[in-house]
C-alpha positions as a Markdown table, in Angstrom:
| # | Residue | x | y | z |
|---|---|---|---|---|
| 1 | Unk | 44.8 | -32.2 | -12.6 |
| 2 | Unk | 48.3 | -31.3 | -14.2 |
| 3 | Unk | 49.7 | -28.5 | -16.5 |
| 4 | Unk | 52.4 | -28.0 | -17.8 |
| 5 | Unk | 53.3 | -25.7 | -14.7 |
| 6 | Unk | 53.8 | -28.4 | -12.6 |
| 7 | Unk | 56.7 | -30.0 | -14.7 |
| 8 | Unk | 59.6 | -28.0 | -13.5 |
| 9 | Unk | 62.8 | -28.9 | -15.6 |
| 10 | Unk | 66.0 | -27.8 | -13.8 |
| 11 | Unk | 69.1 | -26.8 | -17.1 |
| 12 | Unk | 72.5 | -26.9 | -15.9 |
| 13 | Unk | 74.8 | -24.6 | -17.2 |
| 14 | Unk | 76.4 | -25.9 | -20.1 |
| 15 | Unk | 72.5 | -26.8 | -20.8 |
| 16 | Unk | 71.6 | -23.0 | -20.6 |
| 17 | Unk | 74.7 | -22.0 | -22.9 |
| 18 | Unk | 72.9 | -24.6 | -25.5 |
| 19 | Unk | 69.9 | -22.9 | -25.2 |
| 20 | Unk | 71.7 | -19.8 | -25.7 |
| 21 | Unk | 73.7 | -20.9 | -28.9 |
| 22 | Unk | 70.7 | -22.3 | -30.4 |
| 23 | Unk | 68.7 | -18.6 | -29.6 |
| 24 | Unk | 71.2 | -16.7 | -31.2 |
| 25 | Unk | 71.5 | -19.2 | -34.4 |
| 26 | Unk | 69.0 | -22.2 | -34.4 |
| 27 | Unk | 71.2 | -23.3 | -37.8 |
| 28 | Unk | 74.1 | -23.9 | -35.7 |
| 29 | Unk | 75.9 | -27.1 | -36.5 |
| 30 | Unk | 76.2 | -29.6 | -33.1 |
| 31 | Unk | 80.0 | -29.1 | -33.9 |
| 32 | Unk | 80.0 | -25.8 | -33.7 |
| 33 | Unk | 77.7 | -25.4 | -30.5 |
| 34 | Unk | 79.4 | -28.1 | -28.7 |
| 35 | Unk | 83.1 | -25.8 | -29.5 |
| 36 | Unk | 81.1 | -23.2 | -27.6 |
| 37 | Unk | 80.1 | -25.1 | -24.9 |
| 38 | Unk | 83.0 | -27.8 | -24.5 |
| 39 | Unk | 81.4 | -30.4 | -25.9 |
| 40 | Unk | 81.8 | -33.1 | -28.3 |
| 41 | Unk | 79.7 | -33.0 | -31.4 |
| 42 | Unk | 77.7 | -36.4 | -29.9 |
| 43 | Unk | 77.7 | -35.1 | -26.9 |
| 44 | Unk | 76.1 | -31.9 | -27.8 |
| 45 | Unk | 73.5 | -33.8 | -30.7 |
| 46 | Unk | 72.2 | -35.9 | -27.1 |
| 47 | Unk | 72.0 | -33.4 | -25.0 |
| 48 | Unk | 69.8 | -30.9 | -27.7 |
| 49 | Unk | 67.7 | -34.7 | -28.1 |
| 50 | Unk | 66.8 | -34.8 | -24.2 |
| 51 | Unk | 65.8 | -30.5 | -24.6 |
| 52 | Unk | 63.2 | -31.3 | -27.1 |
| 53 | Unk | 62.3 | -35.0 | -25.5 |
| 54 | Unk | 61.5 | -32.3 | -22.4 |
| 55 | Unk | 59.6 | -30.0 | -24.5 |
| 56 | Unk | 62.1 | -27.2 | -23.9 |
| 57 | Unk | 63.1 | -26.7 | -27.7 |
């Protein structure tokens, strides 16, 4: 028997500080989240892809 408990997903930080950008605005372009985080805009567009592939957005 699993639930969703049992997935743990472990964020890194610039992760978290995507999570965070996209709290505060969820409009946010990938440009402008990955200029907060230090990331290019592809860089930033792939890693929001693998948060909602892992059910966290």
């Amino acid at each position: 028997m699993s639930s969703a408990t049992d997935r743990s997903v472990s964020l890194d930080r610039v992760s978290k500080a995507i999570v965070e950008q996209l709290q505060e605005d969820g409009r946010r372009s990938y440009a402008e989240i990955g200029k907060a985080v230090g990331l290019s805009e592809t860089a930033t567009r792939q890693r929001v892809q693998k948060l909602q592939d892992a059910g966290i957005l």
